[in-house]
Biopython code that builds the backbone (N, CA, C, O; Angstrom):
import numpy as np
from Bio.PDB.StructureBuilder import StructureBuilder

atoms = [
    (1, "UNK", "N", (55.930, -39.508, -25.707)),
    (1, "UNK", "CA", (54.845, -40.090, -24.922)),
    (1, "UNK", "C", (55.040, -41.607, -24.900)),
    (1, "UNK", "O", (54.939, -42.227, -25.958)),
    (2, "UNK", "N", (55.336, -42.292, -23.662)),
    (2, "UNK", "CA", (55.726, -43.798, -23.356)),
    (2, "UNK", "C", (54.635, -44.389, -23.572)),
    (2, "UNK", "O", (54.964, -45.547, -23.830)),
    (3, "UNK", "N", (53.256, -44.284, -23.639)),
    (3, "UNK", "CA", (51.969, -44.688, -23.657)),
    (3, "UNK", "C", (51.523, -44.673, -25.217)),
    (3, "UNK", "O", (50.633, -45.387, -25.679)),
    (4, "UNK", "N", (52.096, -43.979, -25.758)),
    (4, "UNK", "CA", (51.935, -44.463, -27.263)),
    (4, "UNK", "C", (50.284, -43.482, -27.753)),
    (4, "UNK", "O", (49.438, -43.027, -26.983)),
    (5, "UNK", "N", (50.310, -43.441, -28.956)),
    (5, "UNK", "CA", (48.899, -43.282, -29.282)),
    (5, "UNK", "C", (47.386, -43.528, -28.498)),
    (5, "UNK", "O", (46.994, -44.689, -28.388)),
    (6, "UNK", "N", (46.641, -42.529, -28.017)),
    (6, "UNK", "CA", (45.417, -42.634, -27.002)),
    (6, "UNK", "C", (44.737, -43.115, -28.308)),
    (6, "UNK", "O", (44.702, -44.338, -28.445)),
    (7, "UNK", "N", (44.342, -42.569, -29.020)),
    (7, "UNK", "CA", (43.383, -42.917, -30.257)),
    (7, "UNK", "C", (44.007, -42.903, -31.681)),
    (7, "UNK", "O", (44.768, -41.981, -31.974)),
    (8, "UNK", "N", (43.630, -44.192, -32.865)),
    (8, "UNK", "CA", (44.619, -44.138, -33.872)),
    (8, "UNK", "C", (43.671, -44.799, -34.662)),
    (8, "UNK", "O", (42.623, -45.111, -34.096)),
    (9, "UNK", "N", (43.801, -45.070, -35.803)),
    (9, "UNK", "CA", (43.362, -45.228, -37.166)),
    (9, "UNK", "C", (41.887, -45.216, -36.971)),
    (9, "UNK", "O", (41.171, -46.217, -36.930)),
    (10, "UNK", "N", (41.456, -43.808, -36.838)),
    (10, "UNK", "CA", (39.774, -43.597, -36.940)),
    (10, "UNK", "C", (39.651, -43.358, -38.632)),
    (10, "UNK", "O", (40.223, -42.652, -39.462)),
    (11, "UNK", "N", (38.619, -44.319, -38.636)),
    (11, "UNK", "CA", (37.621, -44.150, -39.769)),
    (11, "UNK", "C", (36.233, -45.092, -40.111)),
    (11, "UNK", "O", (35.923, -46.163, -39.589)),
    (12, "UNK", "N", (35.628, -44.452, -40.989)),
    (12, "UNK", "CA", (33.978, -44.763, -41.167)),
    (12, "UNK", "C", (34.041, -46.124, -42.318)),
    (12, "UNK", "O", (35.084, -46.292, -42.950)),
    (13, "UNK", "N", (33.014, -46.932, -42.497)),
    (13, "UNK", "CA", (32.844, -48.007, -43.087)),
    (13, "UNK", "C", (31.328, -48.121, -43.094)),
    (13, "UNK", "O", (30.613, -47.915, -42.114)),
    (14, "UNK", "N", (30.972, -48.425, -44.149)),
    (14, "UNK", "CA", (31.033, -47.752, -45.186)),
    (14, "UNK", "C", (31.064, -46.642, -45.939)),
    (14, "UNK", "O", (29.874, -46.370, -46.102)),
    (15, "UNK", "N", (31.629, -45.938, -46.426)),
    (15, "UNK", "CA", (31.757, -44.354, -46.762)),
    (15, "UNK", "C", (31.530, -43.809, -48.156)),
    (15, "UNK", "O", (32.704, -43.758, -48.522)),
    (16, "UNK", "N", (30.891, -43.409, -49.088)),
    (16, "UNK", "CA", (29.749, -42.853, -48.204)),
    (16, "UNK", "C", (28.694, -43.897, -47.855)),
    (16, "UNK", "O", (28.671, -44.978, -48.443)),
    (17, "UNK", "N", (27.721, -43.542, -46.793)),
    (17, "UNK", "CA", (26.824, -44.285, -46.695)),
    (17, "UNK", "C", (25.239, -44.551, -46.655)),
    (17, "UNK", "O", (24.514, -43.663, -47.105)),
    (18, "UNK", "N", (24.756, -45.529, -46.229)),
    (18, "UNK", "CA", (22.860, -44.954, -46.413)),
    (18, "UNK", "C", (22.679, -46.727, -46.434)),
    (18, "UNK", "O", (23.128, -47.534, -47.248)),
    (19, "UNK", "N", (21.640, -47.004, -44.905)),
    (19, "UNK", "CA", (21.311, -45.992, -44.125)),
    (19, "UNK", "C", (21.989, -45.578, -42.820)),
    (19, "UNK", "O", (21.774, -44.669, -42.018)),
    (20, "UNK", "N", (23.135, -46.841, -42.910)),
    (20, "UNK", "CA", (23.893, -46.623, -41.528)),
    (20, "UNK", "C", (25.592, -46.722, -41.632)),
    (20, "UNK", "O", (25.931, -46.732, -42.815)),
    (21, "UNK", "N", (26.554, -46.787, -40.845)),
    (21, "UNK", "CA", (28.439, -46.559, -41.401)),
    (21, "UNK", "C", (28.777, -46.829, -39.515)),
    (21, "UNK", "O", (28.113, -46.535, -38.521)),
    (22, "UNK", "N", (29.594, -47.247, -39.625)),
    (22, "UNK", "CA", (30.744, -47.450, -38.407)),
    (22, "UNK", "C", (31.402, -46.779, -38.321)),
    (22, "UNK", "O", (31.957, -46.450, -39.369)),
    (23, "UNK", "N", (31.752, -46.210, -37.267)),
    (23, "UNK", "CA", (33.218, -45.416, -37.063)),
    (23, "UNK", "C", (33.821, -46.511, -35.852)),
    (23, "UNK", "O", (33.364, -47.050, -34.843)),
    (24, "UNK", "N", (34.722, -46.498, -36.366)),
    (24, "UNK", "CA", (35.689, -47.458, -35.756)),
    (24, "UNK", "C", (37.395, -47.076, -35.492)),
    (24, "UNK", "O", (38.103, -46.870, -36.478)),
    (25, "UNK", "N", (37.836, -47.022, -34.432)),
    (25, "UNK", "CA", (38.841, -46.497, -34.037)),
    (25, "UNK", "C", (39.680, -47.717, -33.050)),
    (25, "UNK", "O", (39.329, -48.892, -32.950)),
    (26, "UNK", "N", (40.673, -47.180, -32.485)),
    (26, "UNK", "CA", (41.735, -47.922, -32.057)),
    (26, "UNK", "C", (42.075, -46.917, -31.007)),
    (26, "UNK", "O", (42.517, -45.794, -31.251)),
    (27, "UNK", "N", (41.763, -47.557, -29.454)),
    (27, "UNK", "CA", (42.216, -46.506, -28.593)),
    (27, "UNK", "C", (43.527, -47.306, -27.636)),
    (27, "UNK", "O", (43.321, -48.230, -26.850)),
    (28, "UNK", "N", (44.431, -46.895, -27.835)),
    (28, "UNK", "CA", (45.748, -47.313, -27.133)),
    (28, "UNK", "C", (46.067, -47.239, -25.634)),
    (28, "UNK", "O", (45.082, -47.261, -24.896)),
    (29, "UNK", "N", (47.289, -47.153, -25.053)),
    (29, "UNK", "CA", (47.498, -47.190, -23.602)),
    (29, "UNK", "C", (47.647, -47.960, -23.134)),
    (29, "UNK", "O", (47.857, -48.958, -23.823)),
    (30, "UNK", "N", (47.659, -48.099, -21.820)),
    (30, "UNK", "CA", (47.411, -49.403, -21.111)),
    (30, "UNK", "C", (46.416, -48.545, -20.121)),
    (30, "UNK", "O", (46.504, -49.075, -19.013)),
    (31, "UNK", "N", (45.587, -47.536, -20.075)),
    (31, "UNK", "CA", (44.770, -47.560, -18.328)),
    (31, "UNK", "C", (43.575, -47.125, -19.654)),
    (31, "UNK", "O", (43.842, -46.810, -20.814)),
    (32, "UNK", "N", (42.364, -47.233, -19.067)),
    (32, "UNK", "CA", (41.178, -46.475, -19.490)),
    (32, "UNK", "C", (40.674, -45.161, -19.035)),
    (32, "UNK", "O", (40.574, -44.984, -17.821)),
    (33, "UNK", "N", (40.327, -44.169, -19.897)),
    (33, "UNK", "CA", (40.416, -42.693, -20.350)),
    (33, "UNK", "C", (39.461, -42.390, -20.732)),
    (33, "UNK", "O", (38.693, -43.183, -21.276)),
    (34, "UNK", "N", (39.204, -41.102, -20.560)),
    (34, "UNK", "CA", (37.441, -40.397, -20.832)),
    (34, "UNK", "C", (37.768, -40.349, -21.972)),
    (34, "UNK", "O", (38.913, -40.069, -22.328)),
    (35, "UNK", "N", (36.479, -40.711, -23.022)),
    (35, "UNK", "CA", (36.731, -40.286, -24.339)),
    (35, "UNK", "C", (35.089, -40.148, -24.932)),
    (35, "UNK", "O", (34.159, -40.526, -24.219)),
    (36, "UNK", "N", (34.866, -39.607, -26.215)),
    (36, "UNK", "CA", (33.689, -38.934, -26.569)),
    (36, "UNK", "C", (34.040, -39.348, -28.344)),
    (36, "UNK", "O", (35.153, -39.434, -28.862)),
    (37, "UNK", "N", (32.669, -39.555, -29.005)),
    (37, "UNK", "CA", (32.287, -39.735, -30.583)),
    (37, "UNK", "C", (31.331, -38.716, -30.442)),
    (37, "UNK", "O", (30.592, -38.428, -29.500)),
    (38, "UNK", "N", (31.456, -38.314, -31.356)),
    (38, "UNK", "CA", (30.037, -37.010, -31.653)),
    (38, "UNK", "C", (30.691, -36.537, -33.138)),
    (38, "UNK", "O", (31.795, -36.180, -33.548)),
    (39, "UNK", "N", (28.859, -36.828, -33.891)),
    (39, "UNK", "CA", (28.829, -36.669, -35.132)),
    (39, "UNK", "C", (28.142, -34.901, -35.007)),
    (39, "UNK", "O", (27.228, -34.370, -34.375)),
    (40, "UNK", "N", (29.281, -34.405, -36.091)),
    (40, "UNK", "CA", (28.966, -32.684, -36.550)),
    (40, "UNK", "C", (28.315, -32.347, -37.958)),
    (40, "UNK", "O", (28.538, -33.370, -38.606)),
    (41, "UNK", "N", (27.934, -31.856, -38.416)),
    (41, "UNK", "CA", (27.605, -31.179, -39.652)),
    (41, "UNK", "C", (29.283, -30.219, -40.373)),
    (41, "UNK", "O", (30.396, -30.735, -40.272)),
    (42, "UNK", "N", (29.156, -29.468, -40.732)),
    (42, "UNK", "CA", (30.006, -28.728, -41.530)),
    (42, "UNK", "C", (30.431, -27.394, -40.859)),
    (42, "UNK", "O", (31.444, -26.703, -40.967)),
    (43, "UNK", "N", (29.367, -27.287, -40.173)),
    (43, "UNK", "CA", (29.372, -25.845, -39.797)),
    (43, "UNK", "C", (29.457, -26.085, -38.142)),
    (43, "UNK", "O", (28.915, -25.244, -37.425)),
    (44, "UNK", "N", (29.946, -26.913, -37.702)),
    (44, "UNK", "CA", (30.629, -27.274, -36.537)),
    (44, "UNK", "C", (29.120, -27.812, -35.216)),
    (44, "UNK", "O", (29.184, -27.728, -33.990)),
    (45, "UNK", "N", (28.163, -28.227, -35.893)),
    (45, "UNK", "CA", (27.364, -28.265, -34.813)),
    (45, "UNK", "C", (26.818, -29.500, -34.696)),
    (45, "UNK", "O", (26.304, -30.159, -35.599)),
    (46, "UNK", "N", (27.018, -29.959, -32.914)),
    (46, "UNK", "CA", (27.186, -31.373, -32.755)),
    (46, "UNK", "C", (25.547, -31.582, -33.377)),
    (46, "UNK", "O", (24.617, -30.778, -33.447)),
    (47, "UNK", "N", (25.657, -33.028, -33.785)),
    (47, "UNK", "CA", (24.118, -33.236, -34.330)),
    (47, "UNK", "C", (23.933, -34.462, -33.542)),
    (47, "UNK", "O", (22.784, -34.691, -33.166)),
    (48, "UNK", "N", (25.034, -35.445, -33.168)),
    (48, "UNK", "CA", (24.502, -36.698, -32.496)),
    (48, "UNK", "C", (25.741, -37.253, -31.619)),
    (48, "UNK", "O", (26.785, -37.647, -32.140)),
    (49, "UNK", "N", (25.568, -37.243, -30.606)),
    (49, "UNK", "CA", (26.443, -37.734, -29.578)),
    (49, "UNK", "C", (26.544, -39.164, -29.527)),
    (49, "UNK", "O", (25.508, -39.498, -28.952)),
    (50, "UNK", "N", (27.233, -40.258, -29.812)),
    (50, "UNK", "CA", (26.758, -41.750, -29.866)),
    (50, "UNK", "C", (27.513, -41.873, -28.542)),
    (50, "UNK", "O", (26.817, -41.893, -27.527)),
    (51, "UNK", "N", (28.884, -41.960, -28.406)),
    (51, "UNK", "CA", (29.372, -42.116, -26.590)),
    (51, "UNK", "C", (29.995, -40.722, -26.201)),
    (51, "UNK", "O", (30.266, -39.685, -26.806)),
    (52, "UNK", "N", (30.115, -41.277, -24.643)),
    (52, "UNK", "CA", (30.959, -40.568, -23.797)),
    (52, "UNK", "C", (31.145, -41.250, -22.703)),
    (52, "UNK", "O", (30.179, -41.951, -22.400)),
    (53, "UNK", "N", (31.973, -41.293, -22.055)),
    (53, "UNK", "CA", (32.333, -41.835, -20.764)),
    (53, "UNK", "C", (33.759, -42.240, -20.705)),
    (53, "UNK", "O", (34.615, -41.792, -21.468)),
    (54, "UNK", "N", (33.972, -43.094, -19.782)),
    (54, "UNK", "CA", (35.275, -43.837, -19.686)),
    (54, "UNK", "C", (35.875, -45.359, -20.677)),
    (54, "UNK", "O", (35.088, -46.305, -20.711)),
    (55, "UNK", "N", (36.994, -45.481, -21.294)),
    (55, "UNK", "CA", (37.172, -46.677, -22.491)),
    (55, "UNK", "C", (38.186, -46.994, -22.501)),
    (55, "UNK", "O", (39.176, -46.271, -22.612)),
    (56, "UNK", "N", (38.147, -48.230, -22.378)),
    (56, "UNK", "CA", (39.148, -49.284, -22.521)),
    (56, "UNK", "C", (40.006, -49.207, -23.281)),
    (56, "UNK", "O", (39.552, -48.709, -24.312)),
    (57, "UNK", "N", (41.513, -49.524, -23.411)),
    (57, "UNK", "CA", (41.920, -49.676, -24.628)),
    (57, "UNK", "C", (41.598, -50.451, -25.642)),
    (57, "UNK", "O", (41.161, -51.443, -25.059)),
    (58, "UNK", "N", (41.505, -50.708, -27.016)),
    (58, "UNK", "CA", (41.349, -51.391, -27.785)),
    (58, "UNK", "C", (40.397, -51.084, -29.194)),
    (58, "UNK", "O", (40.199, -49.900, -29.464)),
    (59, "UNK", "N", (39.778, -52.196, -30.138)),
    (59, "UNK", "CA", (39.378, -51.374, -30.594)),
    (59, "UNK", "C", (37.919, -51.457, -30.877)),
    (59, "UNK", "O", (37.394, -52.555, -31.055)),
    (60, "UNK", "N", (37.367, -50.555, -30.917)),
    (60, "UNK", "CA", (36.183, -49.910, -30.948)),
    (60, "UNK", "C", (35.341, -49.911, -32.269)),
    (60, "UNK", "O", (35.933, -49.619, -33.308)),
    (61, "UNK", "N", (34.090, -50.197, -32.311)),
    (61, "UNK", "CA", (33.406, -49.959, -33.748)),
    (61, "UNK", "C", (31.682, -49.580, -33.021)),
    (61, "UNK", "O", (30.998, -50.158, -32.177)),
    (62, "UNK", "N", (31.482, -48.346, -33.845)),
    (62, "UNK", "CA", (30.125, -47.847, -33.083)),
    (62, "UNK", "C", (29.396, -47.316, -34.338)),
    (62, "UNK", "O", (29.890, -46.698, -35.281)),
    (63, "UNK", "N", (27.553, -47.854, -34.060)),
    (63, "UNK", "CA", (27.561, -47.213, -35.512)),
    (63, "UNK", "C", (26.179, -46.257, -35.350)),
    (63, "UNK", "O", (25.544, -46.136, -34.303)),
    (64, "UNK", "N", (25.883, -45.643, -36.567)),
    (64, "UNK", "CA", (25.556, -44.265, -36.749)),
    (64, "UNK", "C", (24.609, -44.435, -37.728)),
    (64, "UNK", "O", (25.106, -44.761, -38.806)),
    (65, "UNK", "N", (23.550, -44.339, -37.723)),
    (65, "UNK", "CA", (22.325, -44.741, -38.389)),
    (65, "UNK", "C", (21.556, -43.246, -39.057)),
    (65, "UNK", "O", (20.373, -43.077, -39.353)),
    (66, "UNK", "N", (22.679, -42.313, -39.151)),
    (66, "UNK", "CA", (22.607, -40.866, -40.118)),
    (66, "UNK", "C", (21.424, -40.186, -39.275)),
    (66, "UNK", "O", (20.779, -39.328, -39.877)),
    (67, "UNK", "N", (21.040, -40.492, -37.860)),
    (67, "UNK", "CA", (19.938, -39.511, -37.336)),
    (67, "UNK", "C", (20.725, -38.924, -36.050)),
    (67, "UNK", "O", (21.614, -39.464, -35.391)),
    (68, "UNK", "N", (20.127, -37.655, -35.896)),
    (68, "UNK", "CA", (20.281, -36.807, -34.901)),
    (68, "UNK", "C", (19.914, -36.851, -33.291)),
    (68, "UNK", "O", (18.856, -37.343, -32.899)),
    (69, "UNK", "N", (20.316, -36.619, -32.926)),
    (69, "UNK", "CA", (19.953, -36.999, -31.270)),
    (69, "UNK", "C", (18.093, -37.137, -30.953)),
    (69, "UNK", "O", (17.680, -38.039, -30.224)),
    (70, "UNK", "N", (17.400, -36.413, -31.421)),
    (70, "UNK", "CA", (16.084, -36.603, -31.471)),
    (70, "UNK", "C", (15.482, -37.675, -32.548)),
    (70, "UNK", "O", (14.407, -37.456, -33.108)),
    (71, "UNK", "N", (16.173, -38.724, -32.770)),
    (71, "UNK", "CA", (16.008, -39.420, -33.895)),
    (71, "UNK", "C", (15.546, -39.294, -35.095)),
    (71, "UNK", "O", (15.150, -40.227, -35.793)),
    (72, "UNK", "N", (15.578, -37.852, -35.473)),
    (72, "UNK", "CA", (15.255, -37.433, -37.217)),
    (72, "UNK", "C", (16.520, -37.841, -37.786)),
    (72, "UNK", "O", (17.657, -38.123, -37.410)),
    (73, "UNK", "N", (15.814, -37.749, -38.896)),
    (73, "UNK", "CA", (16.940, -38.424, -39.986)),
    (73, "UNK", "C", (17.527, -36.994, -40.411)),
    (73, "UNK", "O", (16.922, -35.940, -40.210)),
    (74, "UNK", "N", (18.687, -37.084, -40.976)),
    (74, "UNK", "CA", (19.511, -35.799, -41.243)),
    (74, "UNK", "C", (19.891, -36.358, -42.599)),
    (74, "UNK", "O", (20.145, -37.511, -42.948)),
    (75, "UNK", "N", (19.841, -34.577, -43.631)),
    (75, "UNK", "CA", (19.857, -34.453, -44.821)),
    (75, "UNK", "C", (20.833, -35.381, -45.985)),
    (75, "UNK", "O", (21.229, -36.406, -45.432)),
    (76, "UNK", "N", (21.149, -35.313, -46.944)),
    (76, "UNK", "CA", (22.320, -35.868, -47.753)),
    (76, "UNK", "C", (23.533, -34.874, -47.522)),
    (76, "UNK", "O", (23.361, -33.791, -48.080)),
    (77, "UNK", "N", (24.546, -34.984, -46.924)),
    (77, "UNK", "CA", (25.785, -34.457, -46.873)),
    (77, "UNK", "C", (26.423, -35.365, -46.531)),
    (77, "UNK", "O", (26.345, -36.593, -46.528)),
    (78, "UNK", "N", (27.463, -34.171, -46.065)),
    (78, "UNK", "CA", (29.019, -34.411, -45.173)),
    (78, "UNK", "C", (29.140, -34.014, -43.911)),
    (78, "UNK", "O", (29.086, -32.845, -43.527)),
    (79, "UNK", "N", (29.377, -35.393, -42.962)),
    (79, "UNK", "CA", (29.732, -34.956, -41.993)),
    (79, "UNK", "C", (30.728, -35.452, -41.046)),
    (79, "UNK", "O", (31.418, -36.355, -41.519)),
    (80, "UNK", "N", (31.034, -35.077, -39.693)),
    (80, "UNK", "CA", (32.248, -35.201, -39.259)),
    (80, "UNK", "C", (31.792, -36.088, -38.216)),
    (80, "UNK", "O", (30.675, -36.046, -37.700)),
    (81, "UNK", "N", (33.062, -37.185, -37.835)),
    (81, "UNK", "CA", (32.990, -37.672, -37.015)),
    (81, "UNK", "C", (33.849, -37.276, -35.939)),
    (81, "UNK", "O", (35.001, -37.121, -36.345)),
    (82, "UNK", "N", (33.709, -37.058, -34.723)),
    (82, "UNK", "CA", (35.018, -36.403, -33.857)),
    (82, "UNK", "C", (35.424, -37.918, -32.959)),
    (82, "UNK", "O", (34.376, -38.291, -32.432)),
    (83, "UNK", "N", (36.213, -38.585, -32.726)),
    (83, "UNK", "CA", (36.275, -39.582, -32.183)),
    (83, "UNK", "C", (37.746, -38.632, -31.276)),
    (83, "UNK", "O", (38.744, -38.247, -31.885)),
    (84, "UNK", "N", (37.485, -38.393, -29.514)),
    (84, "UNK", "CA", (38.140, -38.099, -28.848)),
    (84, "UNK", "C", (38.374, -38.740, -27.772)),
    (84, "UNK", "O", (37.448, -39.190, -27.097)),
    (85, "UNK", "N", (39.743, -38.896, -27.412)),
    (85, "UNK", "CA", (40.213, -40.418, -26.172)),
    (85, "UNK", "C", (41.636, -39.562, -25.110)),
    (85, "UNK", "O", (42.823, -39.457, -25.418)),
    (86, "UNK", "N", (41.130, -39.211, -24.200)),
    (86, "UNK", "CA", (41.743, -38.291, -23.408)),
    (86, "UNK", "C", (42.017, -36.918, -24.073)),
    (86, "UNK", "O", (41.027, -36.260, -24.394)),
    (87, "UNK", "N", (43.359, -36.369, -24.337)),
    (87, "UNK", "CA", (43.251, -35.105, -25.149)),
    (87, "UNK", "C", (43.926, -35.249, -26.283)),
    (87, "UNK", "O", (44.958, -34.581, -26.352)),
    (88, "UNK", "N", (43.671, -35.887, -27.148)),
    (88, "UNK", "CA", (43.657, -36.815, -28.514)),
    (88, "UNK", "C", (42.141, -36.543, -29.279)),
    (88, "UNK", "O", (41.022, -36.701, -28.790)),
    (89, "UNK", "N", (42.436, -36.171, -30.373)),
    (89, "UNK", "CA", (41.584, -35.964, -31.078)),
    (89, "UNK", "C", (41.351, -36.313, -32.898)),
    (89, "UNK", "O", (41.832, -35.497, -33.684)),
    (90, "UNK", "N", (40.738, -37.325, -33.349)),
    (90, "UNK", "CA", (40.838, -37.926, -34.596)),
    (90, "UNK", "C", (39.394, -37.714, -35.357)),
    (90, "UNK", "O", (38.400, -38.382, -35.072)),
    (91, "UNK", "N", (39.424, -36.488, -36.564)),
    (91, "UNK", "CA", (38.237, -36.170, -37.065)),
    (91, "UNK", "C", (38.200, -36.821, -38.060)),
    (91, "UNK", "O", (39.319, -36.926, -38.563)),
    (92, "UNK", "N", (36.820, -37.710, -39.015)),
    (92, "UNK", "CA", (37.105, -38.704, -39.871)),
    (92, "UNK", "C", (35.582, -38.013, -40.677)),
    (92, "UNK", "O", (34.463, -37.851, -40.190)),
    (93, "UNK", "N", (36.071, -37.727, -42.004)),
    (93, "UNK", "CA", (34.801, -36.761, -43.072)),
    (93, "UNK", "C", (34.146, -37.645, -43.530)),
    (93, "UNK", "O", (34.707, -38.309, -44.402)),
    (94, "UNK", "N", (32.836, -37.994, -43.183)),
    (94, "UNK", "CA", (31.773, -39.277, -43.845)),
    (94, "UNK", "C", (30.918, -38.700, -44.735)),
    (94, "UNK", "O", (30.531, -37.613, -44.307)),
    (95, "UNK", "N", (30.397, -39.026, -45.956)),
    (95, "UNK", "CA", (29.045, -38.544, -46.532)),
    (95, "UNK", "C", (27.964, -39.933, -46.449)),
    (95, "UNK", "O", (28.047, -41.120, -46.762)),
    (96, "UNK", "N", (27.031, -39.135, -45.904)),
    (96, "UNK", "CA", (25.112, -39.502, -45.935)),
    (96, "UNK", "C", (25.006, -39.068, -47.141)),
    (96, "UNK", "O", (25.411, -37.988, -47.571)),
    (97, "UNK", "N", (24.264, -40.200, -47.910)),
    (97, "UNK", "CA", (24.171, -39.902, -49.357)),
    (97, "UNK", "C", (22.092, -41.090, -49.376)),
    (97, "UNK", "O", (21.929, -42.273, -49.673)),
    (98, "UNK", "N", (21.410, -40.428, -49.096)),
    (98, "UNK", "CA", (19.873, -40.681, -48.655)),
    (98, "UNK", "C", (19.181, -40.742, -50.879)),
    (98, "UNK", "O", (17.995, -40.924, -51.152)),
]
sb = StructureBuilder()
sb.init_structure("model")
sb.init_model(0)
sb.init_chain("A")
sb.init_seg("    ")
for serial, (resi, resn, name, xyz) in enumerate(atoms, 1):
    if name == "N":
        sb.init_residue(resn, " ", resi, " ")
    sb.init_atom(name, np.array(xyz, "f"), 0.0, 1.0, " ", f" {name:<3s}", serial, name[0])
structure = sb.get_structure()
């Protein structure tokens, strides 16, 4: 692939965290590409969508304040971050520790 890495060194800051963590990634290329963050639980179910749309290359830091799309706060665990940038896909394991 001449275009190199769509998405590359995803990960969370602070980890674990409470009350909020960054996921921050590195999206490559040279054109801009649909891409999607969505935080999961364990058992695979999206709990909070932070983007979607179309993204620039470069890099990215978005953050996550441990609540769910209806703005409840969600339990003490582990959960996943899916950070996806065309059909590239970089999952990064965070713990909420409340």
């Amino acid at each position: 692939d001449i275009m190199g890495p769509l998405v590359s060194r995803a990960y969370v800051t602070p980890n674990p965290f409470n009350p909020q963590t960054n996921v921050k990634f590195e999206g490559g290329g040279e054109l801009a590409v649909d891409g999607s963050v969505v935080i999961s639980d364990l058992r695979g179910r999206v709990v909070r969508e932070l983007s979607r749309g179309t993204r620039e290359p470069g890099l990215r830091s978005m953050v996550w304040n441990g609540k769910d799309n209806g703005g409840r706060g969600l339990a003490s665990g582990i959960y996943l971050a899916q950070v996806k940038v065309a059909d590239q896909t970089q999952t990064v394991k965070m713990t909420l520790a409340r």
